[in-house]
PyMOL CGO cylinders between C-alpha atoms (Angstrom):
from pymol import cmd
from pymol.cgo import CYLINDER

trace = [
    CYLINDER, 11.73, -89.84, -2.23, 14.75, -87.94, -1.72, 0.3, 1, 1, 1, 1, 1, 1,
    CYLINDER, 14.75, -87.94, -1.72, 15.13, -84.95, 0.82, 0.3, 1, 1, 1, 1, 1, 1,
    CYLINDER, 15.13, -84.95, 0.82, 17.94, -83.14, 1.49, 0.3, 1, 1, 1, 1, 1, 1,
    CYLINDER, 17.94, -83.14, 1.49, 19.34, -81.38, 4.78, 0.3, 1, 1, 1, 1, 1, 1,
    CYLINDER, 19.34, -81.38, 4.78, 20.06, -77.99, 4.93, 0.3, 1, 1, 1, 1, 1, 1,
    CYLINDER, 20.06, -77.99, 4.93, 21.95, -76.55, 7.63, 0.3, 1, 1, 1, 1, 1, 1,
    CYLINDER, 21.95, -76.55, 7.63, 25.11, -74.28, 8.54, 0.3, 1, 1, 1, 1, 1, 1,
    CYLINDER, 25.11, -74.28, 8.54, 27.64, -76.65, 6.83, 0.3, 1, 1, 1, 1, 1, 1,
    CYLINDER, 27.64, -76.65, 6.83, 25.03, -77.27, 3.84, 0.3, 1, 1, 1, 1, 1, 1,
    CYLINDER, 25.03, -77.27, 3.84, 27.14, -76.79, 0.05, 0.3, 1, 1, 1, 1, 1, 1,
    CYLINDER, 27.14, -76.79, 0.05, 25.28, -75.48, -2.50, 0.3, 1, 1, 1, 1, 1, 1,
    CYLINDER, 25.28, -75.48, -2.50, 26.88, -76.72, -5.50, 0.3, 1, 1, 1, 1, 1, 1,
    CYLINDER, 26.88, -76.72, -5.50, 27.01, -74.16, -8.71, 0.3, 1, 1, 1, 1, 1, 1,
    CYLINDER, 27.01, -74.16, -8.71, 27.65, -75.18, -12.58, 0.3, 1, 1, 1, 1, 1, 1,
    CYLINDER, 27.65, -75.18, -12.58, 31.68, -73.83, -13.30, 0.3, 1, 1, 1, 1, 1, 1,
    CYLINDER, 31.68, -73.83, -13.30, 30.99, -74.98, -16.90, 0.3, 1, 1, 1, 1, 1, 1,
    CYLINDER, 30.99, -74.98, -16.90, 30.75, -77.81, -18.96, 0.3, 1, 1, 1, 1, 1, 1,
    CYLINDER, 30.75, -77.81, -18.96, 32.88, -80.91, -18.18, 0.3, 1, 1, 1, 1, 1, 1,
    CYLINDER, 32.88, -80.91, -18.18, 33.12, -82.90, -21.50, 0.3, 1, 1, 1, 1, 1, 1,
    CYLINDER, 33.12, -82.90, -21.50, 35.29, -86.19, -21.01, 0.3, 1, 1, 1, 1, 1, 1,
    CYLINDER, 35.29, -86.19, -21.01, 38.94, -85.93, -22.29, 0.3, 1, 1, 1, 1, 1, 1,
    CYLINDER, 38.94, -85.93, -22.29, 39.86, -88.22, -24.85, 0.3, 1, 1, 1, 1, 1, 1,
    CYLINDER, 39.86, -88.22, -24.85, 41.96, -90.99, -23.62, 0.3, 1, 1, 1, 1, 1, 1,
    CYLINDER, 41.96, -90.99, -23.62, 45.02, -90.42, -25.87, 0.3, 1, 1, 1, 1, 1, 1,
    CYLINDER, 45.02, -90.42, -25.87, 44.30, -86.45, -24.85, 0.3, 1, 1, 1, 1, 1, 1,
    CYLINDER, 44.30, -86.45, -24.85, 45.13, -87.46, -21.01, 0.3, 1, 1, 1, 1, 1, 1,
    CYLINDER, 45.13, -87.46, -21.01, 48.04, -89.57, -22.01, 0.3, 1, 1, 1, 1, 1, 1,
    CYLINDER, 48.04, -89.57, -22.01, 49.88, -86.85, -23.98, 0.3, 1, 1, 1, 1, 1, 1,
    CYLINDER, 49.88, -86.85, -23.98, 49.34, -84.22, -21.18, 0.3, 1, 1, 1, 1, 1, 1,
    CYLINDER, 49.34, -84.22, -21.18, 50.82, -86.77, -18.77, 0.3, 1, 1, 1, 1, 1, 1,
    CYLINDER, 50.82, -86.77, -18.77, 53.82, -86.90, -21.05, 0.3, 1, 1, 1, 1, 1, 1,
    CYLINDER, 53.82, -86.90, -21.05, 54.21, -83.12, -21.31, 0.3, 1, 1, 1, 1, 1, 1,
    CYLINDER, 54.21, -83.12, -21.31, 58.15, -82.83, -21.33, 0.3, 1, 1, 1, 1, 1, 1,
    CYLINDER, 58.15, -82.83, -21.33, 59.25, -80.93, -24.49, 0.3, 1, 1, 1, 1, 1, 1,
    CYLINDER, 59.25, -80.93, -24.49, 56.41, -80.73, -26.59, 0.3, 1, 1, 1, 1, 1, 1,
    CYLINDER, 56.41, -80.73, -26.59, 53.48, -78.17, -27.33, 0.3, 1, 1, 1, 1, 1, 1,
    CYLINDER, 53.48, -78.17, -27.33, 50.35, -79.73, -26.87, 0.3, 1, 1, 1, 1, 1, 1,
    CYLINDER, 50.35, -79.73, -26.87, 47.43, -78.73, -29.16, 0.3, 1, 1, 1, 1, 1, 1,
    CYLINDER, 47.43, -78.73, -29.16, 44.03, -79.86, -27.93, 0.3, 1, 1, 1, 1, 1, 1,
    CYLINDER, 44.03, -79.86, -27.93, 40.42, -79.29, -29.44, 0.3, 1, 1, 1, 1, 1, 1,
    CYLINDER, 40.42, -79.29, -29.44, 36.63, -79.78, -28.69, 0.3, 1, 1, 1, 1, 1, 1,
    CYLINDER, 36.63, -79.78, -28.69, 35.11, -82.48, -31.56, 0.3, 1, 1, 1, 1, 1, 1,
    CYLINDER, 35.11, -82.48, -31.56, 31.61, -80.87, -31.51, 0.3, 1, 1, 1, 1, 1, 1,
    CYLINDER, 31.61, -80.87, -31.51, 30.14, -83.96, -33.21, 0.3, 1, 1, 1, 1, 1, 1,
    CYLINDER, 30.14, -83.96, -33.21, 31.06, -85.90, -30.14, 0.3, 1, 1, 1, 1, 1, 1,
    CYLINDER, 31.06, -85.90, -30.14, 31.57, -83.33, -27.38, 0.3, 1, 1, 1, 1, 1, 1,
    CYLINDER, 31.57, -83.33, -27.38, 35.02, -84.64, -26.34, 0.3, 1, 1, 1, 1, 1, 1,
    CYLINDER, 35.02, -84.64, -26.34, 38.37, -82.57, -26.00, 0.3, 1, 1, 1, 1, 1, 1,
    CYLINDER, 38.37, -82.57, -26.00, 41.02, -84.56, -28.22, 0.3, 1, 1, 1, 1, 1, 1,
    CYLINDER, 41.02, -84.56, -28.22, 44.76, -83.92, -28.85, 0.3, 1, 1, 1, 1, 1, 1,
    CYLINDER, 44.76, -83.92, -28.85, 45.14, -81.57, -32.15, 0.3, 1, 1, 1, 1, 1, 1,
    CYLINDER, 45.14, -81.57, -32.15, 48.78, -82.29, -32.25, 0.3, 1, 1, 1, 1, 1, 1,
    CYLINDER, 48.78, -82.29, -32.25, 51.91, -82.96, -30.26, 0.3, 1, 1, 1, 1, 1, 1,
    CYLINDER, 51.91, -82.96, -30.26, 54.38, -81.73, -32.53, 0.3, 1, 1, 1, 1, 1, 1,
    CYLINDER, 54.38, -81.73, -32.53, 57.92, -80.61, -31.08, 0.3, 1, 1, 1, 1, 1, 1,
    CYLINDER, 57.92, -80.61, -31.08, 57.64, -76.65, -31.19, 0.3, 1, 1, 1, 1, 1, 1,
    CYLINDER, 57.64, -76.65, -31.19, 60.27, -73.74, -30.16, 0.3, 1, 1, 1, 1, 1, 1,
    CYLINDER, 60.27, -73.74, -30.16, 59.26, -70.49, -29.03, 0.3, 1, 1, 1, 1, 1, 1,
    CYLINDER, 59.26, -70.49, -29.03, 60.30, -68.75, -32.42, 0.3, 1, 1, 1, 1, 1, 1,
    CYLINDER, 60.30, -68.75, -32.42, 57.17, -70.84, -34.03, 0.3, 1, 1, 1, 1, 1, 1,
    CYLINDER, 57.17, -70.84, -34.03, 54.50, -70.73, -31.63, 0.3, 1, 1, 1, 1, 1, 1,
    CYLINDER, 54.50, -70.73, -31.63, 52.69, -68.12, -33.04, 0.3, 1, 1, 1, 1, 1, 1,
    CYLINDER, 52.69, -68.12, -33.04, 52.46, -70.21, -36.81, 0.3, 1, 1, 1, 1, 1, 1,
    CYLINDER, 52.46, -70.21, -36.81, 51.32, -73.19, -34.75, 0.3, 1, 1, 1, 1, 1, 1,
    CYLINDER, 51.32, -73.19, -34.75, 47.81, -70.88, -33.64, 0.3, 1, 1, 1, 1, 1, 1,
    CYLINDER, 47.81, -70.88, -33.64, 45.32, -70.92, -35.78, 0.3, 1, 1, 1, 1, 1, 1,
    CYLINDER, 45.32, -70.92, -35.78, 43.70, -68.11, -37.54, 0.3, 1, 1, 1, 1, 1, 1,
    CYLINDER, 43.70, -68.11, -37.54, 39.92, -69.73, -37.94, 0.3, 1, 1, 1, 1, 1, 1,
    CYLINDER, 39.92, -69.73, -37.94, 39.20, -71.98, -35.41, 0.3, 1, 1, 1, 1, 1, 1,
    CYLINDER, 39.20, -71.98, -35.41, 39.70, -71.89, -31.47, 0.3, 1, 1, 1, 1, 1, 1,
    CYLINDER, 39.70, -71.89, -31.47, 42.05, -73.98, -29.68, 0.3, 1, 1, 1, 1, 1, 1,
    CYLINDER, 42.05, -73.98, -29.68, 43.18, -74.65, -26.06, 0.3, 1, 1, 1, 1, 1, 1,
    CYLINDER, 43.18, -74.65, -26.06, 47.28, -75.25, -25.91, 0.3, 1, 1, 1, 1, 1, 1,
    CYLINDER, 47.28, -75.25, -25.91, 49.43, -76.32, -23.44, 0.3, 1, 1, 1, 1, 1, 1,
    CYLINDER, 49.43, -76.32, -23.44, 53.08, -75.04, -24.26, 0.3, 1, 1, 1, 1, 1, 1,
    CYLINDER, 53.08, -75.04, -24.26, 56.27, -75.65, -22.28, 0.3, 1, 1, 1, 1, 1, 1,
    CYLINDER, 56.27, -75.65, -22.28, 58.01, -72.54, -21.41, 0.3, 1, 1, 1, 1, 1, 1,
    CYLINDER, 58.01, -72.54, -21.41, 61.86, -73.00, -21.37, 0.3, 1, 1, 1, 1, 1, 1,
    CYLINDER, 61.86, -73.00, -21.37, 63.34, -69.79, -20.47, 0.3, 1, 1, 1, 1, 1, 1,
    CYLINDER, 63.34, -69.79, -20.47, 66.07, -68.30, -17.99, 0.3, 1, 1, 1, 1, 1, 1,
    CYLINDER, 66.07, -68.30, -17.99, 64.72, -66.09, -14.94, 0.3, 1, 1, 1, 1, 1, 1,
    CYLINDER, 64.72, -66.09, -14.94, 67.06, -64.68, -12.62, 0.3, 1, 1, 1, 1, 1, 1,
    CYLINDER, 67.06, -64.68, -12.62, 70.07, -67.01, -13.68, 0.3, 1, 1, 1, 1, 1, 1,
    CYLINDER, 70.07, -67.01, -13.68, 67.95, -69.88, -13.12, 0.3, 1, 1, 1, 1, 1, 1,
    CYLINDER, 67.95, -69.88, -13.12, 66.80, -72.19, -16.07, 0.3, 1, 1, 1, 1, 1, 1,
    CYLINDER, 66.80, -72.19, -16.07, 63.23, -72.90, -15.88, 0.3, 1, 1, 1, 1, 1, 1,
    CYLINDER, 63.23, -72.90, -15.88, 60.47, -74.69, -17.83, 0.3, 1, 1, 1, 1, 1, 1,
    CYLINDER, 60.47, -74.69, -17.83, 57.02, -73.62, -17.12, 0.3, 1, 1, 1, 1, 1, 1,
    CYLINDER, 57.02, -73.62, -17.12, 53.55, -75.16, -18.37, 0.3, 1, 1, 1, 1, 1, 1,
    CYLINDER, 53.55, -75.16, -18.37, 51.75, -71.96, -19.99, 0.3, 1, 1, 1, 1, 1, 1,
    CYLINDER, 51.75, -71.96, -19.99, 48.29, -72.68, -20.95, 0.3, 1, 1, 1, 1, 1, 1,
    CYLINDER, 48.29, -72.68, -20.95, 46.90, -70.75, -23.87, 0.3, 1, 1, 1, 1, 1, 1,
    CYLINDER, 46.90, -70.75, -23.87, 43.44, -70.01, -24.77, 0.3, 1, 1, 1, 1, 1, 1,
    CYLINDER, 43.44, -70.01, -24.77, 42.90, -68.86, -28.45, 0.3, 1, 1, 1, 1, 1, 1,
    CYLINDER, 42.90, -68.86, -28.45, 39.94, -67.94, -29.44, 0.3, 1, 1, 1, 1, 1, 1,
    CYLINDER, 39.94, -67.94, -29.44, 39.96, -65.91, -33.55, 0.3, 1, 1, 1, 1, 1, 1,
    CYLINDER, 39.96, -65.91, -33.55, 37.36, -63.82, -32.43, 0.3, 1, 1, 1, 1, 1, 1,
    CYLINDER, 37.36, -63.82, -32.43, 33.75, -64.08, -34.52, 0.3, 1, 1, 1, 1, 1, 1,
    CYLINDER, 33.75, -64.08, -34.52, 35.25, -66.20, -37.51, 0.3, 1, 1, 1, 1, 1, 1,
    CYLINDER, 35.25, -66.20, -37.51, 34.25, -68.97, -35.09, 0.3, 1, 1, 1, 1, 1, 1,
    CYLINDER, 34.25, -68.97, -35.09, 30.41, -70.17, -34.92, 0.3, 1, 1, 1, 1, 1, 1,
    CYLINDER, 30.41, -70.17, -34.92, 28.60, -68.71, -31.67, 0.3, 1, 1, 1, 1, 1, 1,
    CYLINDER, 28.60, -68.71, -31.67, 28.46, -72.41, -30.76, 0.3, 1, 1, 1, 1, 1, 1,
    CYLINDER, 28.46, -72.41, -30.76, 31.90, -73.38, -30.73, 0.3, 1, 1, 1, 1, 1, 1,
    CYLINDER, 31.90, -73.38, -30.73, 32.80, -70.00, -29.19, 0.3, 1, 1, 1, 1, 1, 1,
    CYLINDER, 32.80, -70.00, -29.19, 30.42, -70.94, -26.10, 0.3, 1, 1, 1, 1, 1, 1,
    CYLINDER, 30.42, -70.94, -26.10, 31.44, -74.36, -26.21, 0.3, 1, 1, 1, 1, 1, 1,
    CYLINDER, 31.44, -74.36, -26.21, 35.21, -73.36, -25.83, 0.3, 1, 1, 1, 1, 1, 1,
    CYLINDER, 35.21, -73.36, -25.83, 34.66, -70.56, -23.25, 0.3, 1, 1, 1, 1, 1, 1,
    CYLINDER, 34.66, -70.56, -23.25, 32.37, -73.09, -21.28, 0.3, 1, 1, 1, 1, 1, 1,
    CYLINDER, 32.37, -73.09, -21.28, 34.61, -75.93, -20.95, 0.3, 1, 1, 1, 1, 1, 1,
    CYLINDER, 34.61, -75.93, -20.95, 37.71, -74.29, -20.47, 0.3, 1, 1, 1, 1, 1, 1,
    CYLINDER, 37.71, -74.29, -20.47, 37.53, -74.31, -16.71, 0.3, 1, 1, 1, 1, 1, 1,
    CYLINDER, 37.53, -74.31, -16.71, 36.66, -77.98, -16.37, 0.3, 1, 1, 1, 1, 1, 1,
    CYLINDER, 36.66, -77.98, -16.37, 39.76, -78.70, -17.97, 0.3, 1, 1, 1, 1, 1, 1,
    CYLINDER, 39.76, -78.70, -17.97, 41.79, -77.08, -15.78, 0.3, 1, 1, 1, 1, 1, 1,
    CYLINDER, 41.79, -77.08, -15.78, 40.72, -78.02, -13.06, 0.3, 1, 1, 1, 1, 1, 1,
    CYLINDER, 40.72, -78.02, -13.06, 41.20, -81.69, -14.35, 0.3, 1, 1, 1, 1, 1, 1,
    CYLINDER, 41.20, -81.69, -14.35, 44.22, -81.23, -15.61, 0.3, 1, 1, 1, 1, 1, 1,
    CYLINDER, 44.22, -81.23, -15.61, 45.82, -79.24, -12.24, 0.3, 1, 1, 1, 1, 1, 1,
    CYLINDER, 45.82, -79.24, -12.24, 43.67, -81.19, -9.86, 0.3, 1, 1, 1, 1, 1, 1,
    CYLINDER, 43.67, -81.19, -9.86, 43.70, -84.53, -11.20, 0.3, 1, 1, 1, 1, 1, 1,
    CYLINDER, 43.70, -84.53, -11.20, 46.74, -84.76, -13.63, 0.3, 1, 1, 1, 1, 1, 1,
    CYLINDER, 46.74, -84.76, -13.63, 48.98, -82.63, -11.02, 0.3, 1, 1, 1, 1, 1, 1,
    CYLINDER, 48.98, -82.63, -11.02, 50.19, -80.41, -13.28, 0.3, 1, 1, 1, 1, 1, 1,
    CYLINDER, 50.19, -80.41, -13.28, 51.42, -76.87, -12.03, 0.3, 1, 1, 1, 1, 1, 1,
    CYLINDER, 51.42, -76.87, -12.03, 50.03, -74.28, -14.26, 0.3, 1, 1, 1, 1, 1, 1,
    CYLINDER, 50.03, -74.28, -14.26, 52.28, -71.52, -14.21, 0.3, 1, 1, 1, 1, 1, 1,
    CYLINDER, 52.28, -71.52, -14.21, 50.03, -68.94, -16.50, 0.3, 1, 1, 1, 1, 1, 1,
    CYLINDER, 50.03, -68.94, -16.50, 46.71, -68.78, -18.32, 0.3, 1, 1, 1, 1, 1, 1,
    CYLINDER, 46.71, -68.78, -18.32, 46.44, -66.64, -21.52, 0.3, 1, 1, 1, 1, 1, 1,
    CYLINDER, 46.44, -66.64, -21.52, 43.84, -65.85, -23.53, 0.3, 1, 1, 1, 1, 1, 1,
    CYLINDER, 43.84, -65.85, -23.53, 44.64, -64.45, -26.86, 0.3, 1, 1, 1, 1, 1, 1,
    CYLINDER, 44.64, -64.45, -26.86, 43.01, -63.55, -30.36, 0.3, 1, 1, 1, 1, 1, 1,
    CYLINDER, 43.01, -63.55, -30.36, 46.01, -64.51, -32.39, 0.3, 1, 1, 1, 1, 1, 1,
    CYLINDER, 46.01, -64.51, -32.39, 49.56, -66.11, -32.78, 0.3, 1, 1, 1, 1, 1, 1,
    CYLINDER, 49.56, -66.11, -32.78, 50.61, -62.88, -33.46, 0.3, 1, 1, 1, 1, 1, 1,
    CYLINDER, 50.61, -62.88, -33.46, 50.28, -61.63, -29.98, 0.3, 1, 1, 1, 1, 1, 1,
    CYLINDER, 50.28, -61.63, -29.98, 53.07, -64.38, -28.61, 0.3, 1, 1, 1, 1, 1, 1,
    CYLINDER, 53.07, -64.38, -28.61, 56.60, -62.88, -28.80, 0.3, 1, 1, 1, 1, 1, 1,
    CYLINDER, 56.60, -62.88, -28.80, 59.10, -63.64, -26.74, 0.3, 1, 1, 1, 1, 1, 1,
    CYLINDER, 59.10, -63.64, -26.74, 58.94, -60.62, -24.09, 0.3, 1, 1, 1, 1, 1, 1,
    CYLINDER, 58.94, -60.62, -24.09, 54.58, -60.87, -24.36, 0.3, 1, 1, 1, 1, 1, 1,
    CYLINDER, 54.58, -60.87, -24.36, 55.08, -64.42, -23.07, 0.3, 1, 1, 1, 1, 1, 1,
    CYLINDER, 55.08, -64.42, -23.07, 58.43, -63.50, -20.44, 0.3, 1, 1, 1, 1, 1, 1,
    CYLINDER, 58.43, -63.50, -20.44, 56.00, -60.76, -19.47, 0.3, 1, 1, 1, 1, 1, 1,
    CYLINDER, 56.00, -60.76, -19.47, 53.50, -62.55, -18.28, 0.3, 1, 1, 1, 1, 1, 1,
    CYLINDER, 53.50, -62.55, -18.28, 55.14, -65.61, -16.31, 0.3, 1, 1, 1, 1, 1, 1,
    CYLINDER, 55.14, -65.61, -16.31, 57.56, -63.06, -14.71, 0.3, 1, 1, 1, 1, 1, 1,
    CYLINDER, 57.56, -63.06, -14.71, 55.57, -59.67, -14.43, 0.3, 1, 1, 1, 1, 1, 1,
    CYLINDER, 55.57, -59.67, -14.43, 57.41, -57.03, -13.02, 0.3, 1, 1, 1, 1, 1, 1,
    CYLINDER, 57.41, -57.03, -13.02, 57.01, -56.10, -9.81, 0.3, 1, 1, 1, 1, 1, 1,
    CYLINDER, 57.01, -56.10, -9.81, 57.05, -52.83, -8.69, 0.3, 1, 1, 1, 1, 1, 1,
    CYLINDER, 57.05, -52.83, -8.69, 59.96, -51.99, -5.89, 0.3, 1, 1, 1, 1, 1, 1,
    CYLINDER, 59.96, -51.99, -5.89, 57.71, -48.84, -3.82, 0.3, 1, 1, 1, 1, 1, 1,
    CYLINDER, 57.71, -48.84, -3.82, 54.44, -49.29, -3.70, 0.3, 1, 1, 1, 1, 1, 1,
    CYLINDER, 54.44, -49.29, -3.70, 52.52, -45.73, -3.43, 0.3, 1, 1, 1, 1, 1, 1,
    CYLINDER, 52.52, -45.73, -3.43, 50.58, -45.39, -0.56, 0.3, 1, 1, 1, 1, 1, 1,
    CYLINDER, 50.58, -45.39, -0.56, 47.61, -42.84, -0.09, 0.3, 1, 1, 1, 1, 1, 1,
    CYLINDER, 47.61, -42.84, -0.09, 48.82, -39.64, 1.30, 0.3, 1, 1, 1, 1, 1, 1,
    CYLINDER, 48.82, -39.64, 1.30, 46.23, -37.70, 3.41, 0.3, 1, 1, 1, 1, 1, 1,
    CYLINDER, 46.23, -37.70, 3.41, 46.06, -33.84, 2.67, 0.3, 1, 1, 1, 1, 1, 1,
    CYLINDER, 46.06, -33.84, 2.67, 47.42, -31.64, 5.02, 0.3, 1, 1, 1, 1, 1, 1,
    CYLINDER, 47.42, -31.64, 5.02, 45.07, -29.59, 7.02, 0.3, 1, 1, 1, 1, 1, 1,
    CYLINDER, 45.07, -29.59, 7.02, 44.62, -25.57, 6.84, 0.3, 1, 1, 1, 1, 1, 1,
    CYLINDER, 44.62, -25.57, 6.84, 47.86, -23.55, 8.31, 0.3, 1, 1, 1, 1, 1, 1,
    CYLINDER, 47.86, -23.55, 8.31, 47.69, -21.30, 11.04, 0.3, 1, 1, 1, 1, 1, 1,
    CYLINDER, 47.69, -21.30, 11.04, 44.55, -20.80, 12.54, 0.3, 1, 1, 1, 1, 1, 1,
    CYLINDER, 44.55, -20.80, 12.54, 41.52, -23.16, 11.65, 0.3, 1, 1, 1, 1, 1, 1,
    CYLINDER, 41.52, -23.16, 11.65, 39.18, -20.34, 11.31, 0.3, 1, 1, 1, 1, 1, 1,
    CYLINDER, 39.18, -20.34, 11.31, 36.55, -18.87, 13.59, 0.3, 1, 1, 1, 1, 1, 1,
    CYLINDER, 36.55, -18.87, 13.59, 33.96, -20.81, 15.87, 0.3, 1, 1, 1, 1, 1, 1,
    CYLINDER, 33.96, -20.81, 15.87, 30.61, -22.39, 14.60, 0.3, 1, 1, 1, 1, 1, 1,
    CYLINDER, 30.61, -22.39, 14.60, 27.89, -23.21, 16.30, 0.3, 1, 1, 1, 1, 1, 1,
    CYLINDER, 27.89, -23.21, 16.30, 24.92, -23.53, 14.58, 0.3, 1, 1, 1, 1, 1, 1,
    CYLINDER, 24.92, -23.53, 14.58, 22.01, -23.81, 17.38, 0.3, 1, 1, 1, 1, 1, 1,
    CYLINDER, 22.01, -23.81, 17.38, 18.77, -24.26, 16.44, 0.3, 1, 1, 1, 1, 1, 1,
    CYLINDER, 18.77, -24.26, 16.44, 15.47, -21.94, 16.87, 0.3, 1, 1, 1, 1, 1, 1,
    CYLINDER, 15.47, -21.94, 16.87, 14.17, -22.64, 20.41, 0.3, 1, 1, 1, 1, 1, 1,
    CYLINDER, 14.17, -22.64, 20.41, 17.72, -22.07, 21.80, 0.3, 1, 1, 1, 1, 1, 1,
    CYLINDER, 17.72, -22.07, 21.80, 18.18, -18.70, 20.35, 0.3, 1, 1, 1, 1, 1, 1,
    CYLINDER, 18.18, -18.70, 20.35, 14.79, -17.13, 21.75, 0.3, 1, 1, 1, 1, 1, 1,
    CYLINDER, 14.79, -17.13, 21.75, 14.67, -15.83, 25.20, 0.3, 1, 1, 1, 1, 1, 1,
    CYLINDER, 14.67, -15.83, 25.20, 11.76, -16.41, 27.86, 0.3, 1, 1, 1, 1, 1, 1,
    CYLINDER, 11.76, -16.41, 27.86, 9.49, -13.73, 28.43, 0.3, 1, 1, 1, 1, 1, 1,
    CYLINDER, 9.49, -13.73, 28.43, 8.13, -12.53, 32.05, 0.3, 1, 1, 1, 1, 1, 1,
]
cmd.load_cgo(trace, "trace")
């Protein structure tokens, strides 16, 4: 019989989705993520993510390598200059076509997304820069994708400016007293 304590410092563990196992050669390619766009996907037959593809791809061609009918979780390195500084940046992207995809695999996708992040930046110590979600290729231009690893950031920040009070004099007196203090005592 099992019992369990519960106190102050008790955790109540919650479900963050589902946690399929990562395919072997899956982990291996993300551990080798130098110049290459990684292209993973969930076998439903199997429930396991496994690498799609790790073909060599440039920013120009990133939007072909989406596709149009099926979802698909990428991992794509970023090389870009920011600030005179050359950077690359891991970018994850989360495409999902909308309802040309089966309810399941929709679910499925949406559902095990977080698992794998969390194995891949917790376990795998990879530094995430940005998470996307998208519809389409079509969405992943150059400035969309500069956009939103270096979002601008706005110089004055407007703060709440409390109206001014009524000029002059602030009206006449009110007191507002209530029915046993207005009558007067009889003799």
């Amino acid at each position: 019989q099992v019992q369990a304590d519960v106190g102050v410092d008790t955790k109540h563990q919650t479900l963050q989705g589902v946690a399929f196992p990562i395919a072997k050669e899956a982990i291996q390619a993300l551990e080798k993520l130098k110049n290459k766009k990684l292209n993973y996907q969930i076998d439903m037959k199997n429930e396991t993510i496994i690498l799609a593809n790790t073909l060599h791809t440039e920013l120009k061609d990133l939007p072909n390598r989406i596709p149009k009918d099926a979802a698909r979780y990428h991992f794509f390195l970023y090389k870009h200059a920011h600030e005179g500084d050359y950077l690359e940046s891991i970018v994850f992207i989360y495409s999902m076509p909308g309802y040309t995809c089966s309810i399941r695999e929709r679910m499925l996708y949406s559902s095990c997304k977080s698992p794998l992040l969390e194995i891949v930046e917790r376990q795998l110590w990879m530094q995430i820069i940005r998470k996307i979600e998208i519809d389409n290729g079509d969405e992943l231009t150059a400035d969309f994708l500069y956009e939103e690893v270096h979002p601008k950031q706005h110089a004055h920040k407007q703060s709440f400016a409390k109206p001014k009070g009524p000029a002059g004099k602030r009206g006449i007196r009110r007191l507002i007293r209530g029915p046993a203090e207005t009558e007067t005592p009889s003799d």
